[in-house]
C-alpha positions as CSV (number, residue, x, y, z in Angstrom):
1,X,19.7,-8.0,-12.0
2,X,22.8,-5.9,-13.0
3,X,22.1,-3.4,-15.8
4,X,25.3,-2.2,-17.9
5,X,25.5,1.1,-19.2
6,X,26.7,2.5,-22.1
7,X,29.7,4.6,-22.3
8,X,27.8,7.9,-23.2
9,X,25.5,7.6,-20.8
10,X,26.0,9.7,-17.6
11,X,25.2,8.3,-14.4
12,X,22.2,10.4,-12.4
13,X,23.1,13.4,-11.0
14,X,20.1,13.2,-7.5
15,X,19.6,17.1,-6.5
16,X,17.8,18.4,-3.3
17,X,14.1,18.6,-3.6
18,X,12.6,21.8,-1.8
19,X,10.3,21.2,0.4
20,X,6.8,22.5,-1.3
21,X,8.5,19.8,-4.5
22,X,8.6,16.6,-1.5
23,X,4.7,17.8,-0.4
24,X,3.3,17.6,-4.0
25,X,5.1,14.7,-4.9
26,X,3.7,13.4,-1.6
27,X,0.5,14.1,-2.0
28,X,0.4,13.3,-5.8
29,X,1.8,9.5,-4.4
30,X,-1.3,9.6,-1.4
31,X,-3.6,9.9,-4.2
32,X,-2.5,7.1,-6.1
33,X,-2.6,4.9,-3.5
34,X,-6.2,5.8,-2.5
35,X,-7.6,4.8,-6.0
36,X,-6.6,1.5,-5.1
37,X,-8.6,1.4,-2.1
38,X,-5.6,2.5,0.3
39,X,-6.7,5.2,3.5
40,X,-4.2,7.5,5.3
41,X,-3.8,7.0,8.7
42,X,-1.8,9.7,9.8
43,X,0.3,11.6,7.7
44,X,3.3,14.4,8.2
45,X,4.9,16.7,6.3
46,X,6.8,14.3,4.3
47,X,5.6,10.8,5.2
48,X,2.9,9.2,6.0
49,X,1.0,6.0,7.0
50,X,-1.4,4.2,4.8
51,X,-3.7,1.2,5.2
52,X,-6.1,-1.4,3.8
53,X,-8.7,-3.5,4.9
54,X,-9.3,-6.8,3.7
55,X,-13.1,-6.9,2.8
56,X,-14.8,-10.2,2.8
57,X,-17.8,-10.9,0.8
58,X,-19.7,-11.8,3.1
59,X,-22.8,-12.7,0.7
60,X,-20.9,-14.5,-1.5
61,X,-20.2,-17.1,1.6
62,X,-23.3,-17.4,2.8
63,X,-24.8,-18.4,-0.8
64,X,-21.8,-21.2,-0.2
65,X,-23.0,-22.8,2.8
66,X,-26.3,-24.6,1.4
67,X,-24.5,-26.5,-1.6
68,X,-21.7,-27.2,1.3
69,X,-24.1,-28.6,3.8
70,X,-22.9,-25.9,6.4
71,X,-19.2,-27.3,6.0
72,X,-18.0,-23.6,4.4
73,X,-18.9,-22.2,7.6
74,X,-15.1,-23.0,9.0
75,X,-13.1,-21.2,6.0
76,X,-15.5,-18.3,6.2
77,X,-14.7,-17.8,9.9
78,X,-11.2,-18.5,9.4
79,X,-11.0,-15.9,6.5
80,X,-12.9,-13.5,8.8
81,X,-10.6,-13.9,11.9
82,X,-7.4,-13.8,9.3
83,X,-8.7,-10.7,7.3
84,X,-9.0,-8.5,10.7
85,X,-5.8,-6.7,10.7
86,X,-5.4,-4.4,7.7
87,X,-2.0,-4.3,5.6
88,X,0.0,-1.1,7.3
89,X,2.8,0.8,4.3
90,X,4.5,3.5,5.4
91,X,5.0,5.9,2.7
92,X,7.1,8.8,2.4
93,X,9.1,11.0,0.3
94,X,13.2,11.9,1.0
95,X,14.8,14.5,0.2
96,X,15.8,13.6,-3.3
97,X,12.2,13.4,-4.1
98,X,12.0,10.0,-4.5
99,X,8.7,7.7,-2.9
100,X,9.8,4.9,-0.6
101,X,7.2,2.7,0.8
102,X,7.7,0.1,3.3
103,X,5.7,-2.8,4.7
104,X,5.1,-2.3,8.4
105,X,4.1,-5.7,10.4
106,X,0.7,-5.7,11.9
């Protein structure tokens, strides 16, 4: 989508982040990302590596198999094989201050 811009309005002016500014914005970002279940994995001064696990309920499929006459046994071992590898971001901060984050393949 292309945004238009008014005449009086000056285009951003991006300015060098110090490096104690790209930690705390770092860190600040890491935090976020951890409320939402996310875990570092390894992390640097100005990037790091962050991942999930997909968590099956594994209660929840059990309870399904009696009113499925067993057949629920082949999605729940298809869900548990799928859900093995966690979702990998790599997250990190340049040095304009601004977050990136990108999907890495598993």
């Amino acid at each position: 989508m292309i945004q238009k811009r008014n005449r009086d309005e000056q285009p951003e002016v991006l300015e060098f982040k110090e490096d104690s500014v790209r930690k705390s914005i770092l860190d600040n970002g890491l935090r976020s990302y951890a409320v939402s279940g996310y875990m570092v994995e390894t992390k640097n001064d100005f990037d790091a590596i962050i991942t999930k696990q997909n968590r099956i309920n594994h209660v929840l499929h059990f309870f399904l198999l009696a009113p499925t006459c067993g057949f629920w046994i082949i999605p729940w071992i298809y869900l548990t094989i799928v859900n093995k590898n966690p979702e990998r971001h790599a997250f990190w901060v340049d040095e304009y201050g601004r977050m990136q984050i990108k999907k890495l393949n598993s």
